[in-house]
C-alpha positions in Angstrom: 15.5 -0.9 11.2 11.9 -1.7 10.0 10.8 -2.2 6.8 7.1 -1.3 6.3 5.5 -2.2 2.9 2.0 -0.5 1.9 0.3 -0.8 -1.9 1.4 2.3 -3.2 0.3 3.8 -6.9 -2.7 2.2 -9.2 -0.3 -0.5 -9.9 -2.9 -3.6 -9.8 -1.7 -6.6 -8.3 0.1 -9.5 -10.7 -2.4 -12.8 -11.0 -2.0 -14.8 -8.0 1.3 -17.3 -7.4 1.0 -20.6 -6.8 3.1 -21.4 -3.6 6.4 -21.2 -2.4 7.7 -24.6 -4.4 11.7 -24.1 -5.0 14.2 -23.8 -1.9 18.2 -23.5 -2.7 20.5 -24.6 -0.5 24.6 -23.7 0.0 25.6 -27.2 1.3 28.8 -28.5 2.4 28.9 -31.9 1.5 26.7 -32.2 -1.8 26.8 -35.7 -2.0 25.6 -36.6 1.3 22.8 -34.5 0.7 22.2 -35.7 -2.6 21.9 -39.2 -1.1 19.5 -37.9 1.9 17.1 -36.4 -0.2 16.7 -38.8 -3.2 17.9 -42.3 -1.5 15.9 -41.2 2.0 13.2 -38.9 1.3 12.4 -39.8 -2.6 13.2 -37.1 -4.7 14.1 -37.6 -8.2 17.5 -35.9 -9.7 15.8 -33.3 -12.2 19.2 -31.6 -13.3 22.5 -31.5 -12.9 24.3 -28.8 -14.7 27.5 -29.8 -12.9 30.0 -31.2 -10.6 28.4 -28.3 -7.9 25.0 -28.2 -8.4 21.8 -30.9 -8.6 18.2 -30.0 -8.9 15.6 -32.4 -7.3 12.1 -32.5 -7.5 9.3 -34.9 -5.6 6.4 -33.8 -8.2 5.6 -30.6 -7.7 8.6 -28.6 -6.1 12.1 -27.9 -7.1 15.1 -28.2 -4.2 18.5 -26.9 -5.6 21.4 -27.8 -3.3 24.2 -25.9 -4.3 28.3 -27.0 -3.3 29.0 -23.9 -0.9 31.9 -21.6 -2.3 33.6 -21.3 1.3 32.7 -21.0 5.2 28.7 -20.6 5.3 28.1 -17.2 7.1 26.3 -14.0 6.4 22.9 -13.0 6.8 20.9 -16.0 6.0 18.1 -16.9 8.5 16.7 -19.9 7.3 15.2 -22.4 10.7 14.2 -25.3 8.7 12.4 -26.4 5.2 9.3 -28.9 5.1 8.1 -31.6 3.6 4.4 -31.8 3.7 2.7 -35.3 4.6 -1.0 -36.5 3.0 -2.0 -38.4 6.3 -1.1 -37.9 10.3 0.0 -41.3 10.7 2.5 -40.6 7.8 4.5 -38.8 9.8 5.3 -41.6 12.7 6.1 -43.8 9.6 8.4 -41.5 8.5 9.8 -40.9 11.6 10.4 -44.7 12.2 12.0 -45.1 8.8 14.7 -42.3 9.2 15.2 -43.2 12.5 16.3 -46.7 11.4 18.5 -44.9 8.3 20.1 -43.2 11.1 18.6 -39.7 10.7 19.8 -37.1 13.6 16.3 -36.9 15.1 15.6 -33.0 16.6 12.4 -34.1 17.5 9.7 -36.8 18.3 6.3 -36.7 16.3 3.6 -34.6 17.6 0.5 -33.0 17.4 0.4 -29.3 17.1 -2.7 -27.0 18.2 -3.8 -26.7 14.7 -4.0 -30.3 13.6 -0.8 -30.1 12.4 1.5 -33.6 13.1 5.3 -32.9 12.7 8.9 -33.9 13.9 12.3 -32.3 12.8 15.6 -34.1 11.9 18.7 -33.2 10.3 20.1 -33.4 6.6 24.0 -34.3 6.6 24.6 -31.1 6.2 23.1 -30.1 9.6 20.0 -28.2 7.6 16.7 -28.6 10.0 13.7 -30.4 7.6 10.4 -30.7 9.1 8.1 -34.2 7.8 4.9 -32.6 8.6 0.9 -32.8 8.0 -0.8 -30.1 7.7 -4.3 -30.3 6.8 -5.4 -27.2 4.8 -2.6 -28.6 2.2 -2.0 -32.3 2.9 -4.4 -32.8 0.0 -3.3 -30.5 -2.8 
């Protein structure tokens, strides 16, 4: 079944957004991933409410792992997050580092068709994250 969605009504559209900026994730083992993201990747702790859940942020985003509630399985299609990179070379530096941390590599660096640099690894969780520059955003 397809979903079409058209502008219907005289409804104006709201004022513009500004990005896609918080991801939650259901993880298994919160602490590992707690570790990967702030010990490996930088991330501050911006909340914890509880024993479950811990909010991180790297400036100007918001990542919310959450302590799954039981097997992780239902609809969810999520292929990977990304973490976006201010230089090309960046990303062979940060491929170097969590390579030497140990970091389940899915990947090599390379460059894409669009200027785009990238590789893909693995949180402990198995989640996909993507160190990539991307130069219509590297900047901002």
């Amino acid at each position: 079944m397809t979903t079409r969605y058209a502008l219907s009504g005289n409804a104006p559209r709201p004022p513009r957004h500004r990005g896609m900026r918080h991801v939650a994730l259901f993880v298994r083992d919160l602490e590992a991933c707690e570790r990967f993201y702030v010990e490996l990747l930088g991330m501050e702790v911006e909340w914890r409410p509880d024993a479950d859940n811990v909010y991180l942020c790297s400036g100007n985003d918001n990542l919310a792992l959450h302590r799954a509630p039981g097997p992780l399985d239902g609809p969810q299609r999520l292929d990977h997050i990304g973490f976006i990179l201010e230089r090309p070379e960046d990303v062979d530096a940060w491929y170097h580092f969590l390579q030497a941390q140990g970091v389940s590599m899915k990947t090599a660096p390379r460059t894409h068709r669009d200027g785009a640099r990238s590789f893909y690894c693995l949180d402990p969780d198995g989640t996909t994250v993507q160190m990539i520059h991307h130069p219509p955003i590297a900047a901002r």
